[in-house]
C-alpha positions as CSV (number, residue, x, y, z in Angstrom):
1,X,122.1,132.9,65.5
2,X,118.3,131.2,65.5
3,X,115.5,133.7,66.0
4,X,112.6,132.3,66.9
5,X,108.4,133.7,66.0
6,X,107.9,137.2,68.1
7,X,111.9,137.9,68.2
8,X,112.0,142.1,67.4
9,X,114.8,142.1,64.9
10,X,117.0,145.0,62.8
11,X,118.5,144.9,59.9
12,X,119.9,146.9,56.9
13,X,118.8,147.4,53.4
14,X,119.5,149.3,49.8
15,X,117.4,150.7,47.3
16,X,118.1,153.2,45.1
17,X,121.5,154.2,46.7
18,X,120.0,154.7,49.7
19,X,121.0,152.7,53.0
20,X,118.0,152.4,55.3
21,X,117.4,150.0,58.8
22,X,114.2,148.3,59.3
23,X,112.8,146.8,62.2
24,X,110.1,144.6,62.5
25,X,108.8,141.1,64.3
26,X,109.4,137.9,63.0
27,X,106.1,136.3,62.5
28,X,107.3,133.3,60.6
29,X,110.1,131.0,60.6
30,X,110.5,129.4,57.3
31,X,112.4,125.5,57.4
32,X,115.5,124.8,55.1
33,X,114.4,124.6,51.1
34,X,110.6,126.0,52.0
35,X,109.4,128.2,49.8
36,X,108.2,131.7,51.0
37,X,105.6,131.2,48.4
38,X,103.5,129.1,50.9
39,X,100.2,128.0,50.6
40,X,97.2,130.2,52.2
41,X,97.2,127.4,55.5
42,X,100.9,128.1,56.2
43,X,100.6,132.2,55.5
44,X,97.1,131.8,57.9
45,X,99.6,130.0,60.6
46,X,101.9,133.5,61.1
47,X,99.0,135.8,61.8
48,X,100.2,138.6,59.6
49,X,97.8,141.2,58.3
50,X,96.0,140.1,55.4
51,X,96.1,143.4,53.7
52,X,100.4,143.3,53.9
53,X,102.4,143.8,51.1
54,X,105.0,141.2,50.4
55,X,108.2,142.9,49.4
56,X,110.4,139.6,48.7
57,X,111.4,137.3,46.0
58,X,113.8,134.7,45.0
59,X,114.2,130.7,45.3
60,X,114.3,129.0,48.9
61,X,117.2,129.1,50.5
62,X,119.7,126.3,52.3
63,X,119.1,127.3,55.8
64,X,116.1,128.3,57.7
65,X,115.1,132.0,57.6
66,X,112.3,134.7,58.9
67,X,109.6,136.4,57.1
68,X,109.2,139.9,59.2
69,X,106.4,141.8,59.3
70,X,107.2,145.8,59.4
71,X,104.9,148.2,60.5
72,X,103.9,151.7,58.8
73,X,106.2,154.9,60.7
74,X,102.7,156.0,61.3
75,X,101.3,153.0,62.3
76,X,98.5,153.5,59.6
77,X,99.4,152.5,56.4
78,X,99.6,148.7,55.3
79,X,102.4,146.5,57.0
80,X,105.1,145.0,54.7
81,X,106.9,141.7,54.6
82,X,110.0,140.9,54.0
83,X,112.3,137.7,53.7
84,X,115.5,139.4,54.4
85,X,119.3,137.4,54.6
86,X,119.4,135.9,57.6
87,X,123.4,136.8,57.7
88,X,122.5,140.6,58.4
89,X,119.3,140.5,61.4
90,X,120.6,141.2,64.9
91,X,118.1,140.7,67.7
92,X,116.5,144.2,68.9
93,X,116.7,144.6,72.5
């Protein structure tokens, strides 16, 4: 399935034994072999919040995938990103 900028999007995640959902907006859409390492033009383009915390790594990948931005439970605290496999997002509705 393609998602497209703005699509509201779920997915599943482990750290430290624990299983957790997130949910957050896509606010960029990253091409085939581009690197989420972007230059500050390309990051400027998705109109994240500059104070974010990126919470990715790895090499580009083969197909196109999503940075999502994830707000704060509290809606106060710094927003995070994350590149997650495309493989496991399902559309929110």
């Amino acid at each position: 399935m393609m998602f497209k900028k703005g699509d509201i999007v779920t997915w599943s995640s482990q750290a430290g034994g624990v299983m957790t959902e997130k949910t957050g907006k896509i606010i960029g859409v990253l091409q085939p072999k581009e690197s989420p390492y972007i230059s500050n033009y390309r990051w400027n383009e998705c109109k994240f919040n500059p104070s974010a915390k990126r919470m990715f790594d790895g090499c580009p990948r083969d197909h196109e995938s999503y940075i999502i931005q994830v707000e704060t439970k509290t809606g106060k605290g710094k927003p995070r990103l994350y590149w997650p496999r495309v493989s496991g997002l399902t559309l929110k509705k």
